[in-house]
VEXDREN-2710 file (C-alpha; in Angstrom, 1 decimal):
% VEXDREN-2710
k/r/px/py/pz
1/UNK/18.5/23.5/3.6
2/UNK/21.8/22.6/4.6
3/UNK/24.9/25.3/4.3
4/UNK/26.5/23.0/1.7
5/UNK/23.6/22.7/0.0
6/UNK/23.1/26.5/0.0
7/UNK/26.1/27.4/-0.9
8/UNK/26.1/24.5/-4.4
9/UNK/23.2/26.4/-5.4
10/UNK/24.6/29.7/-4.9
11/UNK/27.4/28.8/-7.0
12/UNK/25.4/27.7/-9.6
13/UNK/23.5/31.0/-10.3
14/UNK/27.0/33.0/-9.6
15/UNK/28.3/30.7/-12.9
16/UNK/28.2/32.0/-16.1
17/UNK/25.5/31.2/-18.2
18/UNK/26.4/30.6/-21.9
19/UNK/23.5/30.2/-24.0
20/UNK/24.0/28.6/-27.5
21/UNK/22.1/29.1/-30.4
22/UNK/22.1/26.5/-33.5
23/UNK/19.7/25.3/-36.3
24/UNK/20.4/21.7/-35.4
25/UNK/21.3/19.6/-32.6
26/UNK/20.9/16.5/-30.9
27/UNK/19.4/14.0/-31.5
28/UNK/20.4/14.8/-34.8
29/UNK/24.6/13.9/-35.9
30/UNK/26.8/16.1/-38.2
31/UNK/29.7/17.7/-37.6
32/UNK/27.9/21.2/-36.4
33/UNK/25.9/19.1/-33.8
34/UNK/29.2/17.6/-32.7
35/UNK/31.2/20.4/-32.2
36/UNK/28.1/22.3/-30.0
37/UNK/27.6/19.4/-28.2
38/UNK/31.4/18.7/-27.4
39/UNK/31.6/22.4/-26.2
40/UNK/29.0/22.2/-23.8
41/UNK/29.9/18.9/-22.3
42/UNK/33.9/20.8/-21.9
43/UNK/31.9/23.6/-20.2
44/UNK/29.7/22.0/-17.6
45/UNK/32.6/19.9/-16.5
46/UNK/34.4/23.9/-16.1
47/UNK/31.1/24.7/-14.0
48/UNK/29.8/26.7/-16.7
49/UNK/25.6/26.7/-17.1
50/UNK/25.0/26.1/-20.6
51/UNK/21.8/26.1/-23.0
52/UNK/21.2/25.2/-26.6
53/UNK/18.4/26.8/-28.4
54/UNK/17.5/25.2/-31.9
55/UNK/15.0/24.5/-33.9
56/UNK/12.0/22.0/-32.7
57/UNK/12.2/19.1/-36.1
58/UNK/15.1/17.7/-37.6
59/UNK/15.4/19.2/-40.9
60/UNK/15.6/15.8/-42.3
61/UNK/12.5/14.7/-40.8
62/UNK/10.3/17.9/-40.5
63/UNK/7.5/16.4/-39.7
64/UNK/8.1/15.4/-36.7
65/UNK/8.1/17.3/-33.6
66/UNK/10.6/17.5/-31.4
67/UNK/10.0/17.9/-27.5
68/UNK/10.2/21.7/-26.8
69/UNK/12.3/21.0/-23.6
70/UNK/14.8/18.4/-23.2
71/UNK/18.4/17.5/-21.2
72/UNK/20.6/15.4/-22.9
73/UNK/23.9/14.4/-21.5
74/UNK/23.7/17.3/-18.7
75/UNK/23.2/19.9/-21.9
76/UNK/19.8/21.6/-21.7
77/UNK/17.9/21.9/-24.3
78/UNK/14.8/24.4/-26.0
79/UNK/13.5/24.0/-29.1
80/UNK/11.4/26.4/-30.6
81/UNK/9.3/26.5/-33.5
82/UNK/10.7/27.3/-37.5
83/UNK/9.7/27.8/-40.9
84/UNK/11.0/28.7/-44.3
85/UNK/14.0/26.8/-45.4
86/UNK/16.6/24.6/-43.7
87/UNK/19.5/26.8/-44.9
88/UNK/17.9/30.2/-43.2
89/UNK/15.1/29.1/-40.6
90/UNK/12.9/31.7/-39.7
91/UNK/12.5/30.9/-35.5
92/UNK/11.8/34.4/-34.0
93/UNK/11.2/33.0/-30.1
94/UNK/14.3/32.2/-29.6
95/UNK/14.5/35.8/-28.1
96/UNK/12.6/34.4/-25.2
97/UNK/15.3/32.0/-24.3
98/UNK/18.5/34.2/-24.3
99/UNK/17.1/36.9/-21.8
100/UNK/18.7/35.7/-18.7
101/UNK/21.8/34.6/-20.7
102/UNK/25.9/36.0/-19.5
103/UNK/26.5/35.4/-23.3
104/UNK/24.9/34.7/-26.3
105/UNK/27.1/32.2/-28.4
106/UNK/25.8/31.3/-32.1
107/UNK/26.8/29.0/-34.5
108/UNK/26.9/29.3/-38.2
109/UNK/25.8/32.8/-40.6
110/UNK/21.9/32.0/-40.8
111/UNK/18.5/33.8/-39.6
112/UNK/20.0/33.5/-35.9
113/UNK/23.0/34.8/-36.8
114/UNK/21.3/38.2/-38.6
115/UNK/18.5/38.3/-36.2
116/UNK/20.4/38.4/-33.2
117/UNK/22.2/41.2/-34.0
118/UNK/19.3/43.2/-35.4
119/UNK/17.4/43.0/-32.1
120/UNK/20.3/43.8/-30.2
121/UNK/19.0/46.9/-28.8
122/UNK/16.5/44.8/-27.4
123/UNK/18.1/42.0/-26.1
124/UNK/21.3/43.7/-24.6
125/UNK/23.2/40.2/-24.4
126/UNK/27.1/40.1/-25.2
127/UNK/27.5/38.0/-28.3
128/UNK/29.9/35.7/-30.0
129/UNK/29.5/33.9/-33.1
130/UNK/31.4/30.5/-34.7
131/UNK/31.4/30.9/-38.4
132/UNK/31.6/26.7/-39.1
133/UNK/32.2/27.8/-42.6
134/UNK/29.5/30.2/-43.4
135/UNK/26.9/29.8/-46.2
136/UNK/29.3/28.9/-49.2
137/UNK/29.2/25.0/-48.8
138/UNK/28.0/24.7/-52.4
139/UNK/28.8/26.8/-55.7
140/UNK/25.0/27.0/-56.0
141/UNK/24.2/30.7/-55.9
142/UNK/27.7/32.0/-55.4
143/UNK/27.2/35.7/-57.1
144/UNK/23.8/36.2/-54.9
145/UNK/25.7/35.0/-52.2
146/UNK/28.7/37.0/-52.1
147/UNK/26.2/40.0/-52.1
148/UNK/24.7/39.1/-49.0
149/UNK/27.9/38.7/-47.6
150/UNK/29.5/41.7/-48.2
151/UNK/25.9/43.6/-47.4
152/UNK/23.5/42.2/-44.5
153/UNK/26.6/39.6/-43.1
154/UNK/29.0/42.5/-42.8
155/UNK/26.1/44.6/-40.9
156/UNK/25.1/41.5/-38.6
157/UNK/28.9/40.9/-37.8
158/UNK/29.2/44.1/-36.4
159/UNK/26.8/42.8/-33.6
160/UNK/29.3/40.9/-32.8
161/UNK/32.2/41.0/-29.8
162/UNK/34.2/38.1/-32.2
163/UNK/33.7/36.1/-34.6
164/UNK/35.0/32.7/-34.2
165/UNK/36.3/31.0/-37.5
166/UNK/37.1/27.2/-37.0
167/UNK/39.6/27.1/-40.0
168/UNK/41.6/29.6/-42.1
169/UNK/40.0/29.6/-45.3
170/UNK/37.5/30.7/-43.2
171/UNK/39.3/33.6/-41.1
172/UNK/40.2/34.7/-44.4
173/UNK/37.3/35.5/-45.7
174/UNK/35.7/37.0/-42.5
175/UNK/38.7/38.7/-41.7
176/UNK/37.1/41.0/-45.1
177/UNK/33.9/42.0/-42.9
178/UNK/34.9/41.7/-39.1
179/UNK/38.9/42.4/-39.4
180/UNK/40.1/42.4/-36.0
181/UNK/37.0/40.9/-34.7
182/UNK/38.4/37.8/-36.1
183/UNK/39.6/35.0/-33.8
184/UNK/40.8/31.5/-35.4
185/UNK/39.8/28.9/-33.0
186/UNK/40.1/25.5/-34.9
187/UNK/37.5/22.9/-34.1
188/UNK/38.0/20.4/-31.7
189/UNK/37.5/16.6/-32.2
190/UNK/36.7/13.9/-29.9
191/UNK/39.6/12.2/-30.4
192/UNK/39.0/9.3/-27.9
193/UNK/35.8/8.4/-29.8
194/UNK/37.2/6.2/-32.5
195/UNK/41.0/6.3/-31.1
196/UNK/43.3/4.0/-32.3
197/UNK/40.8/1.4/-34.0
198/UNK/41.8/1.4/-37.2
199/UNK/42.9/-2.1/-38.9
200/UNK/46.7/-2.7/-38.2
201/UNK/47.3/-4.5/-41.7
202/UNK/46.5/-2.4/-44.8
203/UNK/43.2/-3.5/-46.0
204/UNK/41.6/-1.9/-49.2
205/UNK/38.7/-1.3/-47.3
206/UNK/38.0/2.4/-47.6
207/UNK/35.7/4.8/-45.0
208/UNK/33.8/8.2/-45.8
209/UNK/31.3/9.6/-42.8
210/UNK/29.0/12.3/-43.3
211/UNK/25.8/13.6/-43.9
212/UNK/24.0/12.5/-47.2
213/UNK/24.0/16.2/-48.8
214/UNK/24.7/17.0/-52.2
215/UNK/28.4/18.7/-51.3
216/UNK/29.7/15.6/-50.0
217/UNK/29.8/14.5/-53.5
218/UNK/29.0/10.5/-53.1
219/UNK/28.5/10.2/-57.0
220/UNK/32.0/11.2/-57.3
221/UNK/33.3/8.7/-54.3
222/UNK/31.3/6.0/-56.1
223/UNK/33.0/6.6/-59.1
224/UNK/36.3/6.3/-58.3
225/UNK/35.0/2.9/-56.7
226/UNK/33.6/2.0/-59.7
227/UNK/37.5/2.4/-61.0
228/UNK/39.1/0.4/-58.4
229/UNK/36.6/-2.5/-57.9
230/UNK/37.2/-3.0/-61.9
231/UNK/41.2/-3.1/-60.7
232/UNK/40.7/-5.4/-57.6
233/UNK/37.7/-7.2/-56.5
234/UNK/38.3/-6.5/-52.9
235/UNK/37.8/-2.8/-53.0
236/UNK/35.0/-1.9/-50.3
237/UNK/33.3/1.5/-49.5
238/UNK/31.3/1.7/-46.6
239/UNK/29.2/5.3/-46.5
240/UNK/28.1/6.1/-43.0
241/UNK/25.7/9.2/-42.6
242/UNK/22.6/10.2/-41.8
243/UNK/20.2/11.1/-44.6
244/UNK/19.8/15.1/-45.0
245/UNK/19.0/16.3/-49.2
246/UNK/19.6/12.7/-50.6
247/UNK/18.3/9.5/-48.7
248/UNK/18.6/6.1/-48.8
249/UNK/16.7/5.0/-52.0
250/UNK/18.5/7.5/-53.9
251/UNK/21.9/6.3/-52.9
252/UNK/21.0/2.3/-53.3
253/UNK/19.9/3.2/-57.3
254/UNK/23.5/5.5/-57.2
255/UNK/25.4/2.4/-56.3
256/UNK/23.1/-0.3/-58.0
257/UNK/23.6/1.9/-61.4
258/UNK/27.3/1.4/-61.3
259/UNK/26.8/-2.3/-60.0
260/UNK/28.6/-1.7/-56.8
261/UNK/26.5/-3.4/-54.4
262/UNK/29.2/-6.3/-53.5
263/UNK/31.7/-3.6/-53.1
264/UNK/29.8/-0.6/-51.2
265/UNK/27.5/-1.1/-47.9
266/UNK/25.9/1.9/-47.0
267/UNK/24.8/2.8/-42.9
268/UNK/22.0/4.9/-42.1
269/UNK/22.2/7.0/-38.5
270/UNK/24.4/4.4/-36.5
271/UNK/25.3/4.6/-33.4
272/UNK/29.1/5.3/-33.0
273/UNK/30.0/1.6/-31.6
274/UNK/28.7/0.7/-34.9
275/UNK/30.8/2.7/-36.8
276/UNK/34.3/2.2/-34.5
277/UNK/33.6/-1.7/-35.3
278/UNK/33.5/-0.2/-39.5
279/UNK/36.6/1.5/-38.9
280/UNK/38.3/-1.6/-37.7
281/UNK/37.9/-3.4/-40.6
282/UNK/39.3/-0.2/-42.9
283/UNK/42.9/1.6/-44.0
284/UNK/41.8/4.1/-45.5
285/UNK/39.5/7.5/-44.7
286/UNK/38.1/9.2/-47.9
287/UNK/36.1/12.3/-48.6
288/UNK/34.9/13.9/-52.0
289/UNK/33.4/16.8/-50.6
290/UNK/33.1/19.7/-52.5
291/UNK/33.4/22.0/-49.6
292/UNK/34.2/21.3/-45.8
293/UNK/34.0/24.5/-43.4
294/UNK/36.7/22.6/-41.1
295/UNK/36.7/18.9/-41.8
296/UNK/36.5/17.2/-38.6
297/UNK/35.9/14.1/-39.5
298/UNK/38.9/14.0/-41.1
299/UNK/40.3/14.3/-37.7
300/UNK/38.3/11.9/-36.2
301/UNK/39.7/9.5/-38.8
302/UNK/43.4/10.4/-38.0
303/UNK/42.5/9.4/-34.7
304/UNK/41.5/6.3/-35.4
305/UNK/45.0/5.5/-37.6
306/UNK/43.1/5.5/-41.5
307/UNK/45.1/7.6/-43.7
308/UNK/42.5/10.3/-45.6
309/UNK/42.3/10.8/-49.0
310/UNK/40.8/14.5/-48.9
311/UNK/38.9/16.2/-52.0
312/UNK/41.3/19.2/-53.2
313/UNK/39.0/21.9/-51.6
314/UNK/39.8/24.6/-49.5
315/UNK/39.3/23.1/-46.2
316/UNK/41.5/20.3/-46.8
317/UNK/44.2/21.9/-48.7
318/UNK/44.6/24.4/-45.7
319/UNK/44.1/21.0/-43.2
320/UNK/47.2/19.3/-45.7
321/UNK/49.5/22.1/-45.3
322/UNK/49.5/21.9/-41.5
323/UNK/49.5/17.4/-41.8
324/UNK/51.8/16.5/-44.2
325/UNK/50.5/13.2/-43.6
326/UNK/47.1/13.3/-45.3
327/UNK/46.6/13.3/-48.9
328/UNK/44.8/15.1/-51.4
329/UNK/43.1/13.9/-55.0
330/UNK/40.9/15.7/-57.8
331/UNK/37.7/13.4/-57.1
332/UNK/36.4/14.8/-59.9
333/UNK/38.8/12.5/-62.2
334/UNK/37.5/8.9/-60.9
335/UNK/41.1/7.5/-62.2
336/UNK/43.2/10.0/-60.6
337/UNK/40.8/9.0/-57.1
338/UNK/41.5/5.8/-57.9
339/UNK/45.4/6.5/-58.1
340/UNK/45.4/8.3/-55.3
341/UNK/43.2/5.6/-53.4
342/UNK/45.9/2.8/-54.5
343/UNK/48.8/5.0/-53.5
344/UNK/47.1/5.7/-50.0
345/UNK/46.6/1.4/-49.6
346/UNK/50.4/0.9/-50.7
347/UNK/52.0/3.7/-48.3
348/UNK/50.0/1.7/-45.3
349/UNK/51.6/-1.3/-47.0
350/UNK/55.0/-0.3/-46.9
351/UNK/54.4/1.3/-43.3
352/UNK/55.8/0.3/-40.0
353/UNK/53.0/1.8/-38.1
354/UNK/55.6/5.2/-38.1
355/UNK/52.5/6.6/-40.7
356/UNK/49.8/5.4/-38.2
357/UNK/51.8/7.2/-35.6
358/UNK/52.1/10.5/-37.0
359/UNK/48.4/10.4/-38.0
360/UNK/47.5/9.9/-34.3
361/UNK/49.8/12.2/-32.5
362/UNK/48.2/14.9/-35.0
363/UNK/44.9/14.1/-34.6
364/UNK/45.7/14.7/-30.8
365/UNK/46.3/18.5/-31.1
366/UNK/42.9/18.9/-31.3
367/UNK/41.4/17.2/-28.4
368/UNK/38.6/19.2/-26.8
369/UNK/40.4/20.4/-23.6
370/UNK/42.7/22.2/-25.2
371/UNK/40.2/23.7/-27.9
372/UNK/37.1/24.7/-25.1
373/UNK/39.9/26.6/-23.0
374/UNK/40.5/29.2/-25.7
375/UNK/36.6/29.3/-26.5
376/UNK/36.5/30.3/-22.4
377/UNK/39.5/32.3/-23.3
378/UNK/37.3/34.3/-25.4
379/UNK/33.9/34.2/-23.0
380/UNK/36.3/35.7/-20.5
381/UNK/37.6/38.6/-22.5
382/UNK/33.9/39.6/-23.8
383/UNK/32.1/39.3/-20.2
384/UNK/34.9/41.5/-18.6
385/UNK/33.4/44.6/-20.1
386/UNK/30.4/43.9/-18.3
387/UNK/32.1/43.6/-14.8
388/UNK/32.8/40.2/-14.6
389/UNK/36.4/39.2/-14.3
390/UNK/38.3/37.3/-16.8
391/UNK/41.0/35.8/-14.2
392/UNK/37.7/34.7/-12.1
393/UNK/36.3/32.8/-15.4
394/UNK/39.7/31.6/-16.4
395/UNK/40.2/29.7/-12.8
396/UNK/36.6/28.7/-12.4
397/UNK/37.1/27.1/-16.2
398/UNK/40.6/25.4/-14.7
399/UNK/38.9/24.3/-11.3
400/UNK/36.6/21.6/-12.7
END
């Protein structure tokens, strides 16, 4: 073995090893998957050694087993066994995969995000979590569910160095249990993805993204459609997504009911050049979502240059206040979507591209770079305790 050689590998076990822990993650697409897979791509390029630990089916497809070990795109992967339900899976081996880890980092308040912290005392491993909304994505629930917050959450958060929200309705409502535990660290986007593809002419040709769950609210997207193709025949939805609690047939007999199916084409688990070709047919970005932890598709969709029509809930009323830009509708009233939708199409028609501009230089803000370096930011300050020096991580994150 050669010096250089030698002295690669030596580096390599010197770097940090972050171990991630999330219910789901690649093959499968949504916006947790993204953001965990975007973070680990900015960290091996920093030298980091990373690992994801998640569950071995896709929740959408349980049946199907995963391969226990896999590396995609330079992340490596183990997947361990689950059962119970998709919202809290029960996966108790994922304490064999975390013993050798620097840090611990998990993702989202669910069985990994309790369990971890309850075997502490066996593990030993420094841990950080990213909220990515919590457990309130629907109404369903809500009084059982603010119990277990403010119970076993607020005992499982104290397992924690911080606690990582990715928006502020979210630091404010974590900032309850964890107080100055709490670190706001917006999500990042991969803003060169879909950048600048967007049709130049205002078209009424409208895009949501996003997984086919009950929260995203297509029933109500659909009927604000409904509204505007009865106002102008050239109204077009197209729903991309990947099937999760409602799938395909489902949503056909949705849009067949309302006899939509000249106006709305639906996409099942496409590949993104697929979808950048959608976009450049479209204006406009819409989402009916009840409830968004961040809403980072809504970036992606600045990026690209649609203007969003946003669903008036928390995420996106916090997200409005900080764009100006985007704009936000009731889509529980199909005519006021439908106003809004037709107020969106004629502010693109009136535009000189000034509109498209601001939407892009916005969407920019979060690009990944800038959003891994305060996660390291954070690794840093939570390994130091344990002798490792946050200047050392800081320039070994700025080397790469």
């Amino acid at each position: 073995m050669t010096s250089a050689v030698a002295d690669i590998q030596a580096n390599k076990q010197a770097a940090p090893l972050i171990v991630h822990v999330v219910r789901q993650f690649l093959p499968n697409k949504g916006g947790l998957e993204d953001v965990v897979a975007n973070l680990c791509r900015q960290l091996i390029a920093r030298s980091y050694r990373v690992r994801v630990v998640t569950c071995n089916s896709l929740f959408s497809d349980p049946t199907r087993e995963l391969p226990a070990n896999e590396t995609i795109d330079g992340i490596e992967i183990v997947r361990i066994p689950w059962s119970g339900s998709s919202r809290y899976p029960l996966a108790p081996q994922v304490f064999r995969h975390i013993a050798d880890a620097d840090l611990v980092h998990v993702h989202a308040v669910d069985f990994f995000f309790d369990a971890l912290t309850w075997g502490k005392l066996m593990h030993g491993r420094p841990m950080v979590a990213t909220t990515h909304g919590g457990f309130f994505h629907t109404p369903k629930y809500a009084a059982i569910k603010k119990i277990w917050f403010n119970t076993a959450t607020r005992l499982s958060a104290l397992g924690y160095n911080s606690v990582i929200c990715c928006s502020q309705s979210d630091a404010t409502l974590f900032s309850k249990i964890a107080k100055s535990r709490v670190r706001l660290i917006e999500n990042g986007a991969d803003v060169g993805k879909f950048a600048n593809c967007a049709a130049l002419e205002a078209r009424r040709r409208i895009v949501t993204i996003g997984r086919f769950s009950v929260n995203k609210r297509l029933d109500r997207m659909l009927d604000a459609m409904k509204v505007l193709a009865a106002r102008h025949a050239d109204w077009h939805l197209d729903i991309i997504g990947a099937v999760s609690d409602l799938d395909k047939p489902t949503l056909e007999k949705e849009i067949a009911a309302r006899s939509l199916e000249q106006n709305v084409s639906l996409h099942v688990s496409i590949d993104d050049c697929s979808i950048r070709n959608i976009i450049a047919r479209a204006s406009l970005f819409a989402s009916a979502s009840e409830y968004e932890g961040f809403g980072l598709v809504a970036i992606e969709a600045m990026s690209a240059g649609l203007l969003p029509v946003l669903n008036t809930n928390e995420a996106y009323k916090a997200m409005a206040e900080t764009h100006p830009a985007l704009m936000l509708s009731d889509f529980s009233d199909p005519e006021a979507a439908a106003d809004s939708l037709t107020a969106a199409f004629e502010r693109l028609q009136a535009d000189d591209l000034t509109l498209r501009q601001e939407l892009l230089r916005d969407a920019r803000a979060y690009a990944w770079d800038e959003v891994a370096q305060r996660y390291m930011d954070v690794y840093s300050e939570t390994l130091a305790p344990k002798g490792k020096s946050p200047q050392l991580l800081r320039q070994r994150g700025q080397a790469a």
